[in-house]
C-alpha positions as CSV (number, residue, x, y, z in Angstrom):
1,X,-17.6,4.7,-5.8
2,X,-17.2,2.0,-3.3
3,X,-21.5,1.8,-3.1
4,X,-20.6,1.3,-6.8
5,X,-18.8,-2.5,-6.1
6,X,-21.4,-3.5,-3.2
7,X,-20.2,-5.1,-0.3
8,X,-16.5,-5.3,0.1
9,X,-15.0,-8.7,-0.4
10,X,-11.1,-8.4,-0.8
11,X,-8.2,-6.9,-2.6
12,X,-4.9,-6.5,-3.4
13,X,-2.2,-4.0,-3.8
14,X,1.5,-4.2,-5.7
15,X,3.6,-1.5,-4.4
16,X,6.2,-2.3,-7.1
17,X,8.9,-0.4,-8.6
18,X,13.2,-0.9,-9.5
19,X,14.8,0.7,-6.3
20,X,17.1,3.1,-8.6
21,X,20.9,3.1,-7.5
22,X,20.7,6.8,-5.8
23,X,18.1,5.3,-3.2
24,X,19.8,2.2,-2.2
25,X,21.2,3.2,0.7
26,X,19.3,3.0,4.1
27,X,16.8,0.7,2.3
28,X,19.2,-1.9,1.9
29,X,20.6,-2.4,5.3
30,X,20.2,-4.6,7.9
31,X,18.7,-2.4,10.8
32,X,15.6,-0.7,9.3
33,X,15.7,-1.3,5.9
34,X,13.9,-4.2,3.5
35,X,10.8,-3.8,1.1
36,X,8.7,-3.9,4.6
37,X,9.8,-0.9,5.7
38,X,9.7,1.5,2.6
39,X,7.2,-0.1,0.8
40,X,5.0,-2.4,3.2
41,X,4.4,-0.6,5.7
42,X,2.7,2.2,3.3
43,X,0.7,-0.3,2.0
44,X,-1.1,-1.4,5.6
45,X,-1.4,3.0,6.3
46,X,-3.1,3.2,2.9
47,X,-5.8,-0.1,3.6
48,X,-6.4,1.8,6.9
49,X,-7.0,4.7,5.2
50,X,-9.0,3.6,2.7
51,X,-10.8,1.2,4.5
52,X,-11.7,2.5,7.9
53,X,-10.6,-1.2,9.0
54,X,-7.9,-2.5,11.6
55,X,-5.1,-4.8,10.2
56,X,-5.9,-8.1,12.5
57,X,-3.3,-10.2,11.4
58,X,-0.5,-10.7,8.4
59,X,1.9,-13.1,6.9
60,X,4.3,-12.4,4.0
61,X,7.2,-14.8,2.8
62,X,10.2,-13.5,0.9
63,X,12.6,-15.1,-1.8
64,X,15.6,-14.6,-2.6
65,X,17.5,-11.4,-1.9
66,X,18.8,-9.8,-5.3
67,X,19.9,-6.1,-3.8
68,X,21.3,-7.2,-0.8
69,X,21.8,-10.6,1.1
70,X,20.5,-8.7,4.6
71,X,17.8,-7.5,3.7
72,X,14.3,-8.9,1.7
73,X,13.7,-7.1,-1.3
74,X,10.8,-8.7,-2.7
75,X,7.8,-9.9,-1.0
76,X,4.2,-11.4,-1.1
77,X,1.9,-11.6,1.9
78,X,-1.7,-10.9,2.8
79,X,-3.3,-8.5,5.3
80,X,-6.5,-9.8,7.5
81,X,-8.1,-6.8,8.3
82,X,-11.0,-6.7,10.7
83,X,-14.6,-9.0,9.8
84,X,-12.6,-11.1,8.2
85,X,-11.7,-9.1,4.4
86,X,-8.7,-10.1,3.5
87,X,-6.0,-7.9,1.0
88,X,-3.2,-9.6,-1.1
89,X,0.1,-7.8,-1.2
90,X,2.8,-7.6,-3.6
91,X,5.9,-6.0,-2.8
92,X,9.2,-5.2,-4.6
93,X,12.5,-3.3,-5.3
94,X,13.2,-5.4,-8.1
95,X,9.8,-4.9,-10.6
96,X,10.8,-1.5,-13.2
97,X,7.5,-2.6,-15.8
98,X,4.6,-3.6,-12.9
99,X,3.3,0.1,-11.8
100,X,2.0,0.8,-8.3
101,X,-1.8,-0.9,-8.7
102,X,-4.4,-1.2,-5.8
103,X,-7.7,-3.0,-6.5
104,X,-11.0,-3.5,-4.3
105,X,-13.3,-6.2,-5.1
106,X,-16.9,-6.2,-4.4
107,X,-20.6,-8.4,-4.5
108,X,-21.2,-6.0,-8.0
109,X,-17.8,-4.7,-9.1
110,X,-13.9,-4.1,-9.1
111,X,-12.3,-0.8,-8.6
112,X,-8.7,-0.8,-10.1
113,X,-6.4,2.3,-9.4
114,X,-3.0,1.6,-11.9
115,X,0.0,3.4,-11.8
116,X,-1.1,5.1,-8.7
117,X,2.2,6.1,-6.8
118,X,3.0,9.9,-5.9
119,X,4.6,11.3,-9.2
120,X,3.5,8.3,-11.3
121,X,2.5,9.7,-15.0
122,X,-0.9,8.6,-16.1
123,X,-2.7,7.0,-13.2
124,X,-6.4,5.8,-14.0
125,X,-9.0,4.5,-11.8
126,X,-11.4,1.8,-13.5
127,X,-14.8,0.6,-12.1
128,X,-15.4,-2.6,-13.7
129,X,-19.1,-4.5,-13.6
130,X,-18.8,-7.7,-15.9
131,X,-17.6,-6.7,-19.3
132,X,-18.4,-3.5,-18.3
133,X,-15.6,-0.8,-18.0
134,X,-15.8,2.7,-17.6
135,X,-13.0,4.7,-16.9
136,X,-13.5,7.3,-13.8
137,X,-11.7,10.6,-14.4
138,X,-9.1,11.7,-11.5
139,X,-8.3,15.1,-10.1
140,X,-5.2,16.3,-11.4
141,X,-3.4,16.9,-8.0
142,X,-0.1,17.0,-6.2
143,X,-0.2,14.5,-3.6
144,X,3.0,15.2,-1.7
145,X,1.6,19.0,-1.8
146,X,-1.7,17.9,-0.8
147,X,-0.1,16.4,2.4
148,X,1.9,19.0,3.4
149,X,-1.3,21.9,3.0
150,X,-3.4,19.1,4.9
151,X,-0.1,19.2,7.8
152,X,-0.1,23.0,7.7
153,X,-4.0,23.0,8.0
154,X,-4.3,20.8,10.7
155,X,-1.5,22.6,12.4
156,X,-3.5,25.4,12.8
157,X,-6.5,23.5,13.8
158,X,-8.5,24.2,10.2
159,X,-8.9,20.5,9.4
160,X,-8.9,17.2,10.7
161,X,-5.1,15.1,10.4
162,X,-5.1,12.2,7.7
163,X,-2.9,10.5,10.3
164,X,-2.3,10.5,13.8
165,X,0.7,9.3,15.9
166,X,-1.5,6.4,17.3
167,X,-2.5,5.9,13.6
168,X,1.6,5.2,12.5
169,X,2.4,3.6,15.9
170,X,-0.6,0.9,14.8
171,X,1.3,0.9,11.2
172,X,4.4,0.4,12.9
173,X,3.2,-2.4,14.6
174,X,1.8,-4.2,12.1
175,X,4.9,-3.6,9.6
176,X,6.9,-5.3,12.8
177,X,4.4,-8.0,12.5
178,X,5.2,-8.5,8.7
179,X,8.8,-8.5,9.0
180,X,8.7,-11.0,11.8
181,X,6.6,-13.4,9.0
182,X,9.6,-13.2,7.1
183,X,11.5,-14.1,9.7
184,X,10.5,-17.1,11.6
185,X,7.3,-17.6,9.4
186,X,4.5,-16.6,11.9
């Protein structure tokens, strides 16, 4: 599919969804919790992922804190990844009607993955060329399941990992980087 949108040019990704009562807990405190944490810093693993491109640089700002005064629970920033592409991101607790959506833009298309989180109901993948549309059918599959067989398989040395230590270390660090944006603006 990606041949499908020619040469990469940016993107985006909202990692959006109401943080329901029963999980604001460790999200919502001052050491180690914020929108950065639980939602950020999966979005910078899954450009990696997709992308096959190091995060060079980011900058995010925040607003006002509706969940909780310590921490950021909202926020819209942009990732630089390497040659230059650069990936918009929109991140909240507070958003219960704008589903998880990831899009890649290209020199002779768009690809457009909605309501794309793990145990989200009716995800679709679009490829779009003009006014053209066409709807690209997804496996039906289990992706916490998926994970854990690909764990257990690489375990035993059957398949490669999908992630390293050194992969969430460089995630880590660039989450840090994010959440010092918000911060002091850097």
């Amino acid at each position: 599919l990606a041949d499908g949108i020619g040469e990469l040019l940016g993107g985006c990704v909202r990692n959006t969804a109401y943080l329901p009562p029963e999980q604001q807990t460790w999200r919502l405190q001052p050491n180690g919790g914020g929108v950065v944490w639980d939602r950020t810093l999966h979005d910078l693993d899954l450009l990696r992922f997709l992308l096959h491109l190091p995060v060079r640089a980011v900058y995010g700002h925040s607003g006002r804190s509706t969940l909780a005064a310590a921490v950021e629970d909202d926020l819209l920033g942009h990732a630089l990844l390497a040659g230059g592409l650069a990936i918009g991101l929109y991140d909240s607790f507070l958003q219960p009607h704008a589903p998880v959506r990831v899009e890649l833009y290209g020199t002779r298309g768009a690809l457009a993955a909605t309501a794309c989180a793990p145990g989200d109901q009716g995800a679709e993948l679009l490829l779009r060329r003009g006014d053209d549309v066409q709807l690209v059918p997804l496996p039906s599959i289990n992706a916490w399941r998926a994970g854990v067989a690909n764990f257990l398989a690489a375990v035993r040395g059957a398949a490669p990992a999908l992630a390293t230590g050194a992969d969430e270390l460089y995630n880590l660090a660039a989450a840090t980087a994010m959440h010092r944006s918000l911060q002091d603006g850097s």
